[in-house]
C-alpha positions in Angstrom: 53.9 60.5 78.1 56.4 60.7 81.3 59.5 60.5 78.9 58.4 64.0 77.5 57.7 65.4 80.8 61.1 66.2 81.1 61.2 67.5 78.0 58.9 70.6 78.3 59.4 71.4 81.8 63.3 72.3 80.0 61.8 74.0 77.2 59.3 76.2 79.7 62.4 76.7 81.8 64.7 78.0 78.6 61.9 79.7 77.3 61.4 81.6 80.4 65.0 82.1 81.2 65.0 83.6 77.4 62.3 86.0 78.2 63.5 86.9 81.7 66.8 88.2 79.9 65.2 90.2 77.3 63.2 92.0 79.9 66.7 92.6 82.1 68.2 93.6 78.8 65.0 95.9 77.4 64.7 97.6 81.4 68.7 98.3 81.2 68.0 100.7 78.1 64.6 102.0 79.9 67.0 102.9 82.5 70.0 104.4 80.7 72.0 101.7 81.9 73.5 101.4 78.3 76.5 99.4 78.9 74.8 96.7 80.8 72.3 96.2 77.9 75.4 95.6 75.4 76.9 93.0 77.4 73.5 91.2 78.2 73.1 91.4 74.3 76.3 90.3 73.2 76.8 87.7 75.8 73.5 85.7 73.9 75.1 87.3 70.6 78.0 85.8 70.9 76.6 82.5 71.5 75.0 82.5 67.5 73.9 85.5 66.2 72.4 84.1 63.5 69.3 82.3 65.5 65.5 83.7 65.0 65.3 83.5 68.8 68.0 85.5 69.0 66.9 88.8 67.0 65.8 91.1 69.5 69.1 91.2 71.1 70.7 92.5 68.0 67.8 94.9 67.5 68.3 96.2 71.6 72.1 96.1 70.9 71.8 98.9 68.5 69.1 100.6 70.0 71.9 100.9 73.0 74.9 101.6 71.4 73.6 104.9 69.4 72.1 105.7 72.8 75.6 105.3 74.8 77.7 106.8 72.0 75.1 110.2 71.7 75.1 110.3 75.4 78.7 110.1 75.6 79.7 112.4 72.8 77.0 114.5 74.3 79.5 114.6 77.5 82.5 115.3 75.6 81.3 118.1 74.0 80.2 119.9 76.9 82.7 119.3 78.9 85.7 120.4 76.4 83.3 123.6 76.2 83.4 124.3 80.2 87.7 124.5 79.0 88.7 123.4 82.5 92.0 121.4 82.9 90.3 119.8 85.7 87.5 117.8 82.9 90.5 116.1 81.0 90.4 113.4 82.9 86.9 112.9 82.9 87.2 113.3 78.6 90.1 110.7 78.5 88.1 108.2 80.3 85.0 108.8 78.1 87.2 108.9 74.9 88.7 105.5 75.8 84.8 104.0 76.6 83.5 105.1 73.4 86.5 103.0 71.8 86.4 99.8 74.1 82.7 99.6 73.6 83.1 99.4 69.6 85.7 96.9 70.0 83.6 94.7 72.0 81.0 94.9 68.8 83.3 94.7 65.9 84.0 90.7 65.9 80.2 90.4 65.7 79.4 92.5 63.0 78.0 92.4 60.5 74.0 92.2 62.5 71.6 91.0 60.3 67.8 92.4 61.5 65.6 89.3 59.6 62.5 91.4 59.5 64.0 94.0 57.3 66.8 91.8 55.5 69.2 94.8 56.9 72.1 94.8 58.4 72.1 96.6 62.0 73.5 100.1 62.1 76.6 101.1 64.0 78.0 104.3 63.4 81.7 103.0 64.2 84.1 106.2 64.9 87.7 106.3 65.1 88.7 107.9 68.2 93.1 107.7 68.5 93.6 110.6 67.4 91.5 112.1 70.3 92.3 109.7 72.9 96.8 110.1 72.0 95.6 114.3 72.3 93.8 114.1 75.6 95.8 112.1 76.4 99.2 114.0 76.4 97.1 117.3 77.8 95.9 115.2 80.7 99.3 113.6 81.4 100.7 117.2 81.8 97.8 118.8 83.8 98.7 115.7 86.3 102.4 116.0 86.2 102.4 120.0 86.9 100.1 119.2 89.8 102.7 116.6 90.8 105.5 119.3 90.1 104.0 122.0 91.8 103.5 119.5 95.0 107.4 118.2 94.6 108.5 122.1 94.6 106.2 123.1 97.5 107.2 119.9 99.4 111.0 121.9 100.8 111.8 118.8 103.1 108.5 117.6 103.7 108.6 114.2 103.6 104.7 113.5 103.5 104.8 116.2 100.5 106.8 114.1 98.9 104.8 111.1 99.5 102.2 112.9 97.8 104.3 114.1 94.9 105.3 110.8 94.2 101.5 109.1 94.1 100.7 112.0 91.8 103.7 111.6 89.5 102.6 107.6 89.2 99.5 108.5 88.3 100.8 110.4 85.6 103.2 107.3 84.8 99.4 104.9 84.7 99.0 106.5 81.7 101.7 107.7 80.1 104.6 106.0 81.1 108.1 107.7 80.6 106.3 111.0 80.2 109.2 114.0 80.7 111.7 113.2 83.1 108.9 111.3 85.5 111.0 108.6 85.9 114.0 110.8 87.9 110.9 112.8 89.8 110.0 109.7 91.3 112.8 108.4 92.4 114.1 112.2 93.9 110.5 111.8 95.2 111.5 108.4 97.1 114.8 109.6 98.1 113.2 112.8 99.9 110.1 111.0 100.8 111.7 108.1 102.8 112.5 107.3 106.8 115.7 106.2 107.9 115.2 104.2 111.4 118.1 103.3 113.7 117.2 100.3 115.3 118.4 99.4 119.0 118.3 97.0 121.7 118.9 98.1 125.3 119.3 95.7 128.5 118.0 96.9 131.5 117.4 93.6 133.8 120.4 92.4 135.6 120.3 88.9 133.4 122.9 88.6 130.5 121.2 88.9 126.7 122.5 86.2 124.7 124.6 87.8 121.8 123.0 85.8 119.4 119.5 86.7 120.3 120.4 90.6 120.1 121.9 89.8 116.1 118.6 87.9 115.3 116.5 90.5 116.9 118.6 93.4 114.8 118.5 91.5 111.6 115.8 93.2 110.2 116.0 92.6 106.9 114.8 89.1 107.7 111.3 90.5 108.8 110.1 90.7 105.8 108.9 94.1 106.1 108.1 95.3 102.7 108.2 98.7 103.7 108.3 101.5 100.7 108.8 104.3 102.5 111.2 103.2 105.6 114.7 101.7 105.7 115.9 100.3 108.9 119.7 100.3 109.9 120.9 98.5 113.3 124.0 99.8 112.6 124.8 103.5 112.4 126.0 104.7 109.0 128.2 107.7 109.5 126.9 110.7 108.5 123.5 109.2 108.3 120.3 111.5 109.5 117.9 109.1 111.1 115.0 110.4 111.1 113.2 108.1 114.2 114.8 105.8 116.7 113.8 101.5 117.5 114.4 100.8 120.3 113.9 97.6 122.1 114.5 97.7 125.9 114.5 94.9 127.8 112.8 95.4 131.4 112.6 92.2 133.1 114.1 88.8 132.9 113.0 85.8 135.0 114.0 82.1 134.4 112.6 79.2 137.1 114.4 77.4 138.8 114.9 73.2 137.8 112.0 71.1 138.7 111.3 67.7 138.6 107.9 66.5 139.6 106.6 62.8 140.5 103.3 61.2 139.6 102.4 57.9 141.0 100.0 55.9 139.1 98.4 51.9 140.1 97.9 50.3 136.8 96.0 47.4 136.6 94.6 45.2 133.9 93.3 41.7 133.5 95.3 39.6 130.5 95.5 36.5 128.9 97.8 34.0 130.9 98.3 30.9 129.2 95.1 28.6 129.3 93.7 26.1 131.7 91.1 23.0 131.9 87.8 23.8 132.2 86.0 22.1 135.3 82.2 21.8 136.2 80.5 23.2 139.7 81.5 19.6 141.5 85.5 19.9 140.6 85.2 17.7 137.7 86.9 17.7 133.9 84.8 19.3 131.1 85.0 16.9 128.4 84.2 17.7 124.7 82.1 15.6 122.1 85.0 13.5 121.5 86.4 12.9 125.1 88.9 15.7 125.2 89.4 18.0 128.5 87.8 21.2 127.2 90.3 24.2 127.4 89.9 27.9 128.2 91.6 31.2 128.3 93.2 31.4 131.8 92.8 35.4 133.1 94.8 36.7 135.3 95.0 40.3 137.2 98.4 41.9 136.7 99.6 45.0 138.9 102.0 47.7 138.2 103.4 51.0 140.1 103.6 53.7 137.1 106.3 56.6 137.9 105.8 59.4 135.7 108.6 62.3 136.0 108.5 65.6 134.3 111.4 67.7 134.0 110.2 71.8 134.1 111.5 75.1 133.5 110.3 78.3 132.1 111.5 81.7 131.1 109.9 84.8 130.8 110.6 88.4 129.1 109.4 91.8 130.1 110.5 94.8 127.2 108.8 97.8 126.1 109.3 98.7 121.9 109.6 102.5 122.0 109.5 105.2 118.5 111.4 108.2 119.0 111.4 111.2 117.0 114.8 112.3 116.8 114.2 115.9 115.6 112.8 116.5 119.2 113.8 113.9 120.8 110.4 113.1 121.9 108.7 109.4 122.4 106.0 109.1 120.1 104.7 106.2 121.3 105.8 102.5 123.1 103.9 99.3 123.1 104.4 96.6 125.7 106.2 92.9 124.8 106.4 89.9 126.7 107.0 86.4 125.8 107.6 83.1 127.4 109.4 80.0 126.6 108.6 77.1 128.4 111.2 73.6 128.5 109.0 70.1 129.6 110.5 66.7 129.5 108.4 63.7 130.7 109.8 59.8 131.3 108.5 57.2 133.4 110.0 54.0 135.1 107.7 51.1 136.9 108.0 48.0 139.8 105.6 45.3 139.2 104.2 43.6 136.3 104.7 45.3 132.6 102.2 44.2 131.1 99.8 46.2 133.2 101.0 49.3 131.4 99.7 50.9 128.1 101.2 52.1 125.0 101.6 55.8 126.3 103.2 54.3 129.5 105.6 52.1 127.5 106.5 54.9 125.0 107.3 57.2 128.2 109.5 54.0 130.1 111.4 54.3 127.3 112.6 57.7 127.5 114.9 59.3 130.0 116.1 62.5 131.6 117.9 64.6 129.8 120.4 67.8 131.1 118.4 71.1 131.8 118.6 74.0 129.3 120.8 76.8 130.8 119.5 80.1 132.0 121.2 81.8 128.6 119.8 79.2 126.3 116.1 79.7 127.6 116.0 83.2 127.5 117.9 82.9 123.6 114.6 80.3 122.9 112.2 83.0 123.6 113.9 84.8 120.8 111.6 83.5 117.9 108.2 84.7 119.7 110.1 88.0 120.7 110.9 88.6 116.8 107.4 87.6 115.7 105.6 90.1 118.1 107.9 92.6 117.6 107.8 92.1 113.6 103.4 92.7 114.2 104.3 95.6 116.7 106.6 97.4 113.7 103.7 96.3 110.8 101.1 97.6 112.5 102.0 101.0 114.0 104.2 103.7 111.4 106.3 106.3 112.5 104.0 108.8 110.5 100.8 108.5 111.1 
């Protein structure tokens, strides 16, 4: 009796789970929620569509499809009566459902309904021909919106920007339509920023010269930017359209320190052993006359001298966009970064063995020469390019 427990509490769940989606499935047609009744039907369809269990799925699955399709048609119809260029988008899309939905049918058919010995009814259409026609009057209702924005534009660049997400649009569904292709690309041309990129020293320290090249490499940012092109060198001729420029403000490097920590280490080891004697001065003797031995302990001492070599640089700059047709700023945003150089080792006086591992690993280690004043500031040059990099990401020269 407990073996079959098991058993039906499974079979009550199934049976329940069965019933629950038949319910989702009949409230989804109640609804007019057509599509979701065709997928709950054909996702238990698909499973066998020949199981008793299984009938009033195929029964609901037609009962949804001629409801979809008339409702659809229904939509068609009116809107192509309305005749406004502004619906062909709205008919291509519905076009294209009426065919995805009978393709999602077709590899189950033929439907058998058991009660009546009938197959199911789907009145199956063939909708190309008015999908390829739609099609082409949509594509061009979208690319003379495109057009008329590309010819309006007259050095805009936003315009342009415009033209060009229109004239992809047009490409999403009908690619190589016209001369859409060459629009696109006259689109990109017109549409794009050109952005001389600078750096400017105004401390009275020296900027390394290779901090300045990796700082002007910009095509190692990794920008990814469609619609800018930066240049850190001037191409002659060139408009630039909006000015980089990096100015540095302030430049301080500390001076060469070398502090001293004095630690007392002191542990209690193993020293060899000695004989173990009672309260009265006497030999402990084991069971077979031997002088009993012990682990002799002894307290070991050490002076720990812990030196850390210091220095640090820090760097002050403002990033500032300038709009060169005015020559106005646009707007600046604040950078500073810091490097920092630290170097510990250690010596001792006394007994070793008092020391840890962390103290032995630093004994080991000695001073090393200082970094100069060029090479710190060139070692803030990473952090400098990263925060610059999010400074550029985040903020466009056209809002």
């Amino acid at each position: 009796m407990y073996k079959t427990l098991p058993t039906i509490l499974l079979f009550s769940i199934l049976l329940l789970s069965a019933c629950s989606s038949v319910k989702s499935t009949q409230k989804a047609i109640n609804t007019g929620n057509y599509d979701k009744a065709i997928s709950i039907a054909l996702k238990n369809l698909e499973k066998d569509k020949t199981k008793e269990k299984n009938q009033p799925y195929v029964v609901m699955l037609q009962d949804a499809f001629k409801k979809a399709t008339d409702r659809d048609i229904a939509q068609v119809e009116f809107l192509e009566k309305e005749n406004r260029a502004e619906n062909l988008g709205r008919i291509y899309e519905l076009y294209r459902g009426l065919k995805n939905r009978q393709e999602r049918i077709k590899p189950l058919l033929p439907l058998k309904i058991l009660a009546s010995g009938k197959n199911a009814e789907f009145n199956l259409m063939n909708y190309d021909e008015a999908i390829i026609s739609v099609k082409e009057d949509y594509a061009t209702y979208l690319y003379d919106e495109a057009k008329n924005t590309f010819d309006q534009a007259r050095g805009d660049k936003l315009s342009y920007r415009i033209a060009y997400d229109q004239f992809q649009n047009v490409s999403r569904i009908y690619p190589n339509f016209k001369n859409i292709n060459d629009l696109m690309q006259q689109c990109h041309n017109k549409g794009t920023d050109y952005v001389h990129v600078a750096v400017f020293n105004e401390t009275d320290q020296i900027i390394p010269r290779r901090l300045e090249q990796d700082l002007l490499a910009i095509d190692t940012y990794g920008l990814d930017d469609f619609w800018t092109v930066y240049h850190s060198k001037r191409i002659r001729n060139k408009k630039y359209d909006f000015n980089l420029e990096l100015n540095f403000r302030r430049i301080t490097v500390s001076p060469e320190q070398i502090s001293e920590k004095e630690i007392i280490r002191e542990r209690e080891i193993k020293d060899g052993f000695k004989y173990l004697k009672d309260s009265r001065g006497n030999y402990v003797l084991d069971s077979l006359g031997n002088k009993q031995k012990v682990d002799n302990m002894v307290l070991v001492r050490c002076k720990f001298y812990r030196f850390t070599q210091f220095k640090s640089s820090n760097v002050e700059a403002v990033v500032r966009y300038i709009d060169n047709r005015n020559k106005q700023l646009i707007d600046q945003f604040p950078l500073v970064s810091e490097f920092v150089f630290e170097h510990s080792y250690a010596d001792y006086d006394g007994d070793k063995r008092a020391l840890n591992d962390d103290n032995l690993n630093l004994i080991r280690l000695e001073a090393v020469q200082f970094p100069s004043n060029e090479q710190m500031v060139y070692d803030t040059g990473t952090d400098i390019k990263e925060k610059l990099k999010r400074i550029i990401r985040r903020n466009k020269f056209r809002k």
